[in-house]
C-alpha positions as CSV (number, residue, x, y, z in Angstrom):
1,X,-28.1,23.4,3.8
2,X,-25.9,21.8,0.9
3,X,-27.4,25.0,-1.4
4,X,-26.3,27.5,1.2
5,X,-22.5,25.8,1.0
6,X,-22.4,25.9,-2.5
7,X,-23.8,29.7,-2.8
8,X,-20.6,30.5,0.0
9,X,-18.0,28.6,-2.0
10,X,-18.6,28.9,-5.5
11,X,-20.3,32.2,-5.3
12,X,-18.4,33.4,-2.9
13,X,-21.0,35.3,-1.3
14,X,-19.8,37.7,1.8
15,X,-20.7,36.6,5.7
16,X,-23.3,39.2,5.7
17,X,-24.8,38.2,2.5
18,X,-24.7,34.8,3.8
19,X,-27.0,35.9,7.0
20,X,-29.6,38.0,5.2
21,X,-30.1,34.7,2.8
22,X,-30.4,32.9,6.2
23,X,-32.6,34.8,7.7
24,X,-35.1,35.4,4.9
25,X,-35.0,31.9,3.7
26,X,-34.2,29.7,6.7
27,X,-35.3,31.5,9.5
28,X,-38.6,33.2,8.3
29,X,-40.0,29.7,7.8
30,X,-38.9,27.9,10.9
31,X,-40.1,30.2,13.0
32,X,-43.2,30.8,11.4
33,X,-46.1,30.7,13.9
34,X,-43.7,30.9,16.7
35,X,-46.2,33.3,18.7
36,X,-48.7,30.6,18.9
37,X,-47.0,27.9,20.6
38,X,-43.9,29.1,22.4
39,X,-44.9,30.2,26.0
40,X,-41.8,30.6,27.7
41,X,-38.3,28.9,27.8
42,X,-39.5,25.9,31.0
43,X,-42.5,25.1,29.7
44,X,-42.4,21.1,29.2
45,X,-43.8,21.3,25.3
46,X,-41.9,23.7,24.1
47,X,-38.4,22.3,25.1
48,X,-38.4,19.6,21.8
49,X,-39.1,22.2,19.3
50,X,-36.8,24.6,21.2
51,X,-34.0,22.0,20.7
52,X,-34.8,21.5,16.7
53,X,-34.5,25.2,16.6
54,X,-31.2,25.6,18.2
55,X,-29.7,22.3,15.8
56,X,-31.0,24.3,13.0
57,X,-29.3,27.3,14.0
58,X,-26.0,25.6,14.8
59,X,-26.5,24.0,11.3
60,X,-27.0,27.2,9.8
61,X,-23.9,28.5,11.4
62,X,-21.7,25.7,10.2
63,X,-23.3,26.3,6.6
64,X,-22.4,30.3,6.9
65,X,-19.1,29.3,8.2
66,X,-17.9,26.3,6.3
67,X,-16.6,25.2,10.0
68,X,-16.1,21.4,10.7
69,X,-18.6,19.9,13.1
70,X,-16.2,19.4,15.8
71,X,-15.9,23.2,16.1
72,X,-17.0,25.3,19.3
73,X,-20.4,26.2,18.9
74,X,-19.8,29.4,21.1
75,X,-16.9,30.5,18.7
76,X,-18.8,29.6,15.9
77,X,-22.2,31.2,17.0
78,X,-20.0,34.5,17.6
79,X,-18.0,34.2,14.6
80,X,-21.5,33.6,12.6
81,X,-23.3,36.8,14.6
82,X,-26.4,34.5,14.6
83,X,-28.4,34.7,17.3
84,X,-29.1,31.6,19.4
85,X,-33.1,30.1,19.2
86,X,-34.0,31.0,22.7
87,X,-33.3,34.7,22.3
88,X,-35.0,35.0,18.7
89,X,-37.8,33.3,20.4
90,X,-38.0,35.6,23.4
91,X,-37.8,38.1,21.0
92,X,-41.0,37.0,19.0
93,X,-42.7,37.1,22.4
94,X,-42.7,40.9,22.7
């Protein structure tokens, strides 16, 4: 995540450019064979990685945002238009 800083910083790359590096670097291999093991949001095994997803995204939003860690994750996950793990993993169900 240190990169993705730098490229926001020094580059000063835009919010949206910010996301479409996100989501074709970050996001593409996280959730990577996401069909195969996620069955649905109360399923016992799936919680865990659930979880791991979400910090990721919160850490991805931080990164985007440059936002301290003490910041509202709500705020920041609005401010950030990144969606939250759950949904993009409902959404890889369909």
């Amino acid at each position: 995540m240190n990169w993705l800083k730098q490229l926001t910083g020094q580059m000063g790359l835009s919010l949206a450019n910010c996301r479409r590096v996100i989501s074709a670097c970050i996001q593409s291999v996280a959730m990577f064979g996401v069909e195969l093991w996620y069955k649905g949001d109360n399923i016992r095994r799936t919680t865990g990685r659930t979880e791991e997803l979400q910090l990721l995204v919160n850490r991805e939003a931080w990164a985007t945002m440059g936002a301290f860690r003490m910041t509202n994750l709500g705020a920041l996950s609005m401010e950030s238009r990144l969606r939250r793990a759950t949904n993009q993993l409902e959404n890889c169900q369909r």
